[in-house]
KOLVO-988000 format. One record per residue (C-alpha): residue number from 0; residue in three letters; x, y, z. Coordinates in pm, 1 decimal, decimal comma, padded with zeros to 6 digits. Each point is the difference from the previous one (the first is absolute). Layout:
- seq_type_c1_c2_c3
- NUM_ALA_X_Y_Z;
...
//
This chain:
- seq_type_c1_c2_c3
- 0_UNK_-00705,3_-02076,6_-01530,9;
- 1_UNK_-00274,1_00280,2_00075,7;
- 2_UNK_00039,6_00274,1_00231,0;
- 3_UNK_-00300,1_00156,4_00171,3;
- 4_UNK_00129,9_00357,6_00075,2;
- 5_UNK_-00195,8_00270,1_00258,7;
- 6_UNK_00162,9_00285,1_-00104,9;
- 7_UNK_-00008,3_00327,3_00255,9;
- 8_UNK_00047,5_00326,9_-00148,8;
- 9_UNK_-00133,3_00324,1_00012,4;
- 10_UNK_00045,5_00118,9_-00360,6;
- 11_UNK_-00221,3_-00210,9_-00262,6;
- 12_UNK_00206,1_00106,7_-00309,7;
- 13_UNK_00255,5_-00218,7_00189,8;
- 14_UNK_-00193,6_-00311,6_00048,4;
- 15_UNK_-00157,3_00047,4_-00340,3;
- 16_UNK_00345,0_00003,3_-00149,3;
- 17_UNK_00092,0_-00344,9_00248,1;
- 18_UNK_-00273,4_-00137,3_-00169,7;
- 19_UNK_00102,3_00117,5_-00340,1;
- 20_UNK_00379,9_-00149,7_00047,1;
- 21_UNK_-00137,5_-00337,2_00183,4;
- 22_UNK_-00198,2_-00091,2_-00331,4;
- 23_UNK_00055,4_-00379,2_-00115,6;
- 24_UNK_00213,0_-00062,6_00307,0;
- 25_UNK_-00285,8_-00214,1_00224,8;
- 26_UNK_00087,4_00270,9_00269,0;
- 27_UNK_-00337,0_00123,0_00058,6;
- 28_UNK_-00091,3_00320,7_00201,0;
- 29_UNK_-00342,2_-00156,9_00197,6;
- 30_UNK_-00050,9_00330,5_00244,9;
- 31_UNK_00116,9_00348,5_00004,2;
- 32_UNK_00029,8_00162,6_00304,0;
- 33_UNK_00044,9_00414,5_00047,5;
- 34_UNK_00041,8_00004,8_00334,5;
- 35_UNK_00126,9_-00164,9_00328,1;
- 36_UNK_-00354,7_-00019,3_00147,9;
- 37_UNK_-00094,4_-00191,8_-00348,6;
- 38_UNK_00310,2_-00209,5_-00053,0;
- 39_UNK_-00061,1_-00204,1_00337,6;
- 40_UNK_-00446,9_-00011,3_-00106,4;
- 41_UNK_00170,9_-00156,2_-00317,3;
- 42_UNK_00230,7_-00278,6_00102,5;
- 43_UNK_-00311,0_-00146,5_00218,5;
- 44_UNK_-00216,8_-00004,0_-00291,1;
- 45_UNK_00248,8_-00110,8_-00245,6;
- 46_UNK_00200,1_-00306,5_-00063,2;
- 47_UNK_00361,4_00096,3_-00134,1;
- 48_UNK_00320,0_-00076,6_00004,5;
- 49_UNK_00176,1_00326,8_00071,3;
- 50_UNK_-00025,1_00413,6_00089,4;
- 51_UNK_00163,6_00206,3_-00241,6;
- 52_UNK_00010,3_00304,7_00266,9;
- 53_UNK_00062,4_00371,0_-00104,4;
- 54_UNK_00226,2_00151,1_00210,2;
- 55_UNK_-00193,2_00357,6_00033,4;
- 56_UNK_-00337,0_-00186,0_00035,5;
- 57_UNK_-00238,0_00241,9_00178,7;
- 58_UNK_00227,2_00307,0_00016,6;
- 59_UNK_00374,7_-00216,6_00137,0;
- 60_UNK_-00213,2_-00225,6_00185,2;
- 61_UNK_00112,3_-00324,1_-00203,6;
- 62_UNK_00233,4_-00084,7_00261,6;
- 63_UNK_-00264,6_00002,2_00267,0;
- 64_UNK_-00172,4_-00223,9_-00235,4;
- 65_UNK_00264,0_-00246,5_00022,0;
- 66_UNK_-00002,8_-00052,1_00347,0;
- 67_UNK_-00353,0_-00015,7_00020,6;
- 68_UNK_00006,5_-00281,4_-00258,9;
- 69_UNK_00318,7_-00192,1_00181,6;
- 70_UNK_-00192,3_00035,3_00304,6;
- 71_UNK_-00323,6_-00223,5_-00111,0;
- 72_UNK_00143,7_-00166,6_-00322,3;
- 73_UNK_00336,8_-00065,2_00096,9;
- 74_UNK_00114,6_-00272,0_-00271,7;
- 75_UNK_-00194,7_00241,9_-00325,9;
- 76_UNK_00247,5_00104,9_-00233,7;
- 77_UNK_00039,9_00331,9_-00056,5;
- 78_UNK_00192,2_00189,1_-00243,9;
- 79_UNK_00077,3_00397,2_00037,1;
- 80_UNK_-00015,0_00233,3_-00315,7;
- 81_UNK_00131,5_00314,9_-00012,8;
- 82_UNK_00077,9_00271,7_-00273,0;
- 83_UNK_00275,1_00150,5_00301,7;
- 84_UNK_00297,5_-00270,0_-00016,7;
- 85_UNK_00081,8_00142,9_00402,9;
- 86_UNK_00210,7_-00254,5_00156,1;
- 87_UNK_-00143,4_00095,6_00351,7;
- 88_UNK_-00298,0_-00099,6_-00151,4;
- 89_UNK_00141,5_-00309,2_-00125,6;
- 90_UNK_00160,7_-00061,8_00351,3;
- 91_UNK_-00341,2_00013,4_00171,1;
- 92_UNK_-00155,9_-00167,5_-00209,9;
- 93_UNK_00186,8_-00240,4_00099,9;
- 94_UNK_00038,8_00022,9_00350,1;
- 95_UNK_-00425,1_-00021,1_-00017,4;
- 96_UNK_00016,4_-00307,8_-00138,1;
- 97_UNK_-00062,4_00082,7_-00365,7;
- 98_UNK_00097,5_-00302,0_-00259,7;
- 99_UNK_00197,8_00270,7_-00191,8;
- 100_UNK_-00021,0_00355,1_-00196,9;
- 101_UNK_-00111,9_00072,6_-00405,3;
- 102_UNK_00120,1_00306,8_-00129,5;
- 103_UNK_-00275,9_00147,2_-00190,3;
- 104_UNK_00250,1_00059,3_-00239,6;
- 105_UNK_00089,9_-00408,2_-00068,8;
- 106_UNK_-00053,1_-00096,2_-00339,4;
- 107_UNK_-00285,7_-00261,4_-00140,5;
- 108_UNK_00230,9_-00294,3_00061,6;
- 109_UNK_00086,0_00050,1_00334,0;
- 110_UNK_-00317,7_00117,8_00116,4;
- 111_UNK_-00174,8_-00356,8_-00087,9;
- 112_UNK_00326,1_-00154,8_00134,2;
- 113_UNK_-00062,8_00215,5_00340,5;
- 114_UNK_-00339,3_-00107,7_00075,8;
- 115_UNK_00026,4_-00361,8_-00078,5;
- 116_UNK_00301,4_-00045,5_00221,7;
- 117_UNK_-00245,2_00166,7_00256,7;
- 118_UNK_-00304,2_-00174,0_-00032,7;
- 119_UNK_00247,1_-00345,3_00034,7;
- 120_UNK_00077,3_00148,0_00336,1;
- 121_UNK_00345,6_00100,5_-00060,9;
- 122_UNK_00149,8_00355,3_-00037,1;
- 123_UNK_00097,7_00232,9_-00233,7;
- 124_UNK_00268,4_00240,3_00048,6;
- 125_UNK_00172,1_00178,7_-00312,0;
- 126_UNK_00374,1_-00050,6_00020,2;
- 127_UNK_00050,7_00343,5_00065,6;
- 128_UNK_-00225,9_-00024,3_00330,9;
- 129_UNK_00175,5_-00380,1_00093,9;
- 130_UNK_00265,7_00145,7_00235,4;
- 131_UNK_-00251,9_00156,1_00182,8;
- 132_UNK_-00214,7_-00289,3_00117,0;
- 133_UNK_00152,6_-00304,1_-00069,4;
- 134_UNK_00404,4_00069,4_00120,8;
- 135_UNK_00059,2_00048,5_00392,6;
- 136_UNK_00046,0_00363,4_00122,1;
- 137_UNK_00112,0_00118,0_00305,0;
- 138_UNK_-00324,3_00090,0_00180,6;
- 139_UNK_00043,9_00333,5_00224,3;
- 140_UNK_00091,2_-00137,2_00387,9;
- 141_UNK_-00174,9_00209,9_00197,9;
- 142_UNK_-00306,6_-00060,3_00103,2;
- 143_UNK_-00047,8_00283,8_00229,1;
- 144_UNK_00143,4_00276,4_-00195,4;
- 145_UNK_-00098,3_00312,8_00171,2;
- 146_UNK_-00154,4_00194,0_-00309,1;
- 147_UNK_-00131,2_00326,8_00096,8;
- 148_UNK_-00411,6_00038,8_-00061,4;
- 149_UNK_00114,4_00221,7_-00355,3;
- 150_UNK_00274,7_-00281,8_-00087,8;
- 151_UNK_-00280,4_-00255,5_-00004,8;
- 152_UNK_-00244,8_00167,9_-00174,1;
- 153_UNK_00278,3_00095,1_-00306,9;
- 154_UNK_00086,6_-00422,4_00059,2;
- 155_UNK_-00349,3_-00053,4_-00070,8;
- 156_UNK_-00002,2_00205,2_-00301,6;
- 157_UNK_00269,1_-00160,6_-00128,6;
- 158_UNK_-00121,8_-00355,7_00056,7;
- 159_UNK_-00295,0_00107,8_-00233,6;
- 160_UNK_00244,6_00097,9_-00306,3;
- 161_UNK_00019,2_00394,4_00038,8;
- 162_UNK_00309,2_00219,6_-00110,8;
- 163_UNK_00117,6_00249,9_00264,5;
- 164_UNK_-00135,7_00255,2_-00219,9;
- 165_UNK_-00405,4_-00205,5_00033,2;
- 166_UNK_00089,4_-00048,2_00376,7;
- 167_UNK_00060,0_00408,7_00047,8;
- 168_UNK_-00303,6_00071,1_-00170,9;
- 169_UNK_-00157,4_-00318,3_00203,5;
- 170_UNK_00127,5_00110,6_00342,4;
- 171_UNK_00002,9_00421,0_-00084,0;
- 172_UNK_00349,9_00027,0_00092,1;
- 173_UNK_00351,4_00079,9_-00201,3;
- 174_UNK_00141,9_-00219,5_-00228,6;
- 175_UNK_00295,8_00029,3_00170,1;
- 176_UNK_-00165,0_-00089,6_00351,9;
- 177_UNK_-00092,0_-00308,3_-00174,6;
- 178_UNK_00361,8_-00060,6_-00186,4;
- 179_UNK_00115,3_00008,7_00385,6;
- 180_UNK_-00253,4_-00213,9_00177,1;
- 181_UNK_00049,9_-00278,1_-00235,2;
- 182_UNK_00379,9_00012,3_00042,5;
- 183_UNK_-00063,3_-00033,5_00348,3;
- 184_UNK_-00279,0_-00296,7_-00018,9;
- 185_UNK_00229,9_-00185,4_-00232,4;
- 186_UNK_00267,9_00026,8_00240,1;
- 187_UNK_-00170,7_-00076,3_00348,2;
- 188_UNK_-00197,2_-00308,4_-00171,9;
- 189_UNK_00369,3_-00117,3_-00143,4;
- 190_UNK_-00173,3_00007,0_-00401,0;
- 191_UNK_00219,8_-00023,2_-00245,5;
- 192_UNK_-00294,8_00185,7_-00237,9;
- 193_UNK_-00310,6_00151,8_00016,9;
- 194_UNK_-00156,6_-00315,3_-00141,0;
- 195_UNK_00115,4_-00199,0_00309,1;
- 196_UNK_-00103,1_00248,8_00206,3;
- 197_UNK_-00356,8_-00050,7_-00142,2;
- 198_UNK_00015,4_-00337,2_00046,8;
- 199_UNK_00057,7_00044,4_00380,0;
- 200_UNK_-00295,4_00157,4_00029,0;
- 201_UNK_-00199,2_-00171,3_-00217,7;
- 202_UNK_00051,3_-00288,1_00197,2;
- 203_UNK_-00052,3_00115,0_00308,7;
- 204_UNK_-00369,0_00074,8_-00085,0;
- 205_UNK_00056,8_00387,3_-00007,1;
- 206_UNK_-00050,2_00088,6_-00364,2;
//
């Protein structure tokens, strides 16, 4: 079957080489959007059958992208792409409603097979990103954890894929400071990791 692709990324050397590896495959890129503000003029104009959606579009802001898509096209498939295999990313794209995660990285074959799953409205999750968000995990219990103002802005950080190290920088404090306030958010949200922790948030509308 053919695949009519919008493709939203930033960089054109990387939808020139989508285009390159999607020769003789009927998947056909129909619109190319660089930015967030573009991607959402482009799926009104265009008929297609799924977003292929950058992860960094506009400067990070592909996640923001997502929800603005979910919100007005809820049933459009989209697929993430990334060249950062982050499995905080992974877990909100999930948790956003994505229809799975591409590594950058994925090879000729399983690119194709990744966007035609997608466009058939199912998902695509690589094995090593299955336990994530298909199997059940304990979700964090409670709901009113009292994070302090700091220990919710380093959760936030987190929820958006940054190492302590980016969230120091982020926030201007210590590494250590943020080595601590994670310890403590993990433990007064009951997360097992840092990607659940995300995911709590994420959910929650905060991040």
């Amino acid at each position: 079957m053919s695949v009519r692709v919008l493709v939203a990324d930033a960089q054109e050397v990387m939808r020139e080489g989508l285009k390159s590896l999607l020769a003789r495959t009927k998947i056909f890129v129909v619109a190319e959007a660089k930015s967030p503000r573009e991607l959402m003029r482009l799926i009104s104009k265009h008929r297609i059958d799924m977003v292929l959606l950058d992860v960094r579009l506009g400067d990070g802001e592909g996640f923001d992208a997502l929800k603005r898509v979910r919100k007005k096209w809820p049933n459009l498939p989209v697929l993430l792409w990334s060249s950062t295999d982050n499995p905080t990313y992974v877990a909100r794209a999930n948790a956003l409603g994505a229809n799975g995660f591409l590594p950058r990285s994925s090879s000729r074959q399983e690119t194709v097979s990744a966007l035609r799953t997608v466009a058939s409205d199912r998902y695509y999750w690589t094995p090593k990103h299955y336990e994530l968000v298909v199997e059940e995990r304990e979700r964090p219990a409670d709901l009113d954890a009292p994070l302090t103002p700091r220990e919710f802005d380093v959760l936030r950080q987190l929820a958006f894929g940054l190492s302590n190290k980016e969230i120091a920088l982020a926030l201007e404090i210590s590494y250590e400071t943020v080595k601590e306030h994670v310890q403590h958010v993990l433990r007064k949200l009951n997360a097992k990791d840092r990607t659940e922790a995300a995911v709590w948030i994420v959910r929650r509308g905060f991040a």
